[in-house]
KOLFI-277646 format. One record per residue (C-alpha): residue number from 1; x, y, z. Coordinates in steps of 0.1 Angstrom, whole numbers, plus 5000, padded with zeros to 4 digits. Layout:
BEGIN
(site NUM (X Y Z))
...
% end
This chain:
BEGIN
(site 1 (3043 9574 0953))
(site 2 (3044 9538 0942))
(site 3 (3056 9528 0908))
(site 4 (3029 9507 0894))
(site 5 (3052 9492 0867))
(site 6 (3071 9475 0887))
(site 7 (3045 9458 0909))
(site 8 (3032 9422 0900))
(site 9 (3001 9421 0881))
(site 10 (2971 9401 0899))
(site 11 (2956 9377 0874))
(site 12 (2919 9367 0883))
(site 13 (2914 9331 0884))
(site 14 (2881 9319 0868))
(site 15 (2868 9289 0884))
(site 16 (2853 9257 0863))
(site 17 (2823 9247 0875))
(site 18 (2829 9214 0893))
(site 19 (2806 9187 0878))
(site 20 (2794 9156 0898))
(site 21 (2822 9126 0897))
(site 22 (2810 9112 0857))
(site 23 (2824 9086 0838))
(site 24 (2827 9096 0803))
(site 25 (2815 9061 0793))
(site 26 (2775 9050 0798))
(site 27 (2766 9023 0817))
(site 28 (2746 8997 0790))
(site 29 (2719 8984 0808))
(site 30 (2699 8956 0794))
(site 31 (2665 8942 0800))
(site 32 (2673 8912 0773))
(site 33 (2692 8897 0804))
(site 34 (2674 8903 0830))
(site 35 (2639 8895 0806))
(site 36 (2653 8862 0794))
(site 37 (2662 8851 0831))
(site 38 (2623 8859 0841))
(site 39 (2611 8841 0808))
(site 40 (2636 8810 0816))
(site 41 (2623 8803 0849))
(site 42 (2587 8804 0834))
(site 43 (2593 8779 0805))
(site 44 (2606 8759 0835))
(site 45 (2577 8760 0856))
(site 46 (2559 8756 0830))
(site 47 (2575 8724 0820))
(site 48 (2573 8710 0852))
(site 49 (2539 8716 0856))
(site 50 (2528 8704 0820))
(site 51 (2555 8671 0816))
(site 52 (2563 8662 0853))
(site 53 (2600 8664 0863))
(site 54 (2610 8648 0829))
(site 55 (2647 8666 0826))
(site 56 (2640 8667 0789))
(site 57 (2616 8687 0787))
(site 58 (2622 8709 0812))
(site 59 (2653 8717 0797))
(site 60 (2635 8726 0768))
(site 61 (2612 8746 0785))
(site 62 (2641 8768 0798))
(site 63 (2657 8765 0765))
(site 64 (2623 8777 0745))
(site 65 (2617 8806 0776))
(site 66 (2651 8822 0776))
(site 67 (2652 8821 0740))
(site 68 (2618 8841 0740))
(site 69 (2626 8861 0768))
(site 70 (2657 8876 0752))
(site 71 (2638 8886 0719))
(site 72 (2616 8900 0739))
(site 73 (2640 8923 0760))
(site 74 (2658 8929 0728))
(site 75 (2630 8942 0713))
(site 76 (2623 8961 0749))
(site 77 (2661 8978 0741))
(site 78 (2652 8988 0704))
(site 79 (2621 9006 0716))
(site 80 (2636 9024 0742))
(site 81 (2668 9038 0726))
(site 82 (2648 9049 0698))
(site 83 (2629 9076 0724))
% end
């Protein structure tokens, strides 16, 4: 009759669930870029359309749009981390 003693003992091996490939860092994604790119090419339009192809003004068309856009798309950000 065997000896169980002396035989090795079989250790059960629990397996980890195996989660998808995730970085432990979020990707910050922001619509104050992307909002005060739209809003640039606007006030630029705009410009143009209002002052002629005076590169005065339509710089500060750009200026004024982006500068609006982004406080725009900040506030965009603020209202959608708070949810």
């Amino acid at each position: 009759m065997p000896e169980s003693r002396n035989r090795t003992k079989h250790h059960h091996q629990h397996h980890q669930p195996v989660a998808p490939h995730h970085n432990s860092q979020k990707i910050k994604r922001s619509a104050a870029l992307v909002v005060a790119i739209l809003a640039a090419i606007l006030g630029l339009a705009v410009a143009y359309f209002t002052q002629g192809s005076d590169p005065l003004w339509m710089m500060i068309g750009t200026l004024a749009g982006a500068i609006v856009g982004y406080l725009v798309g900040h506030a965009m950000d603020k209202s959608i981390a708070k949810t």
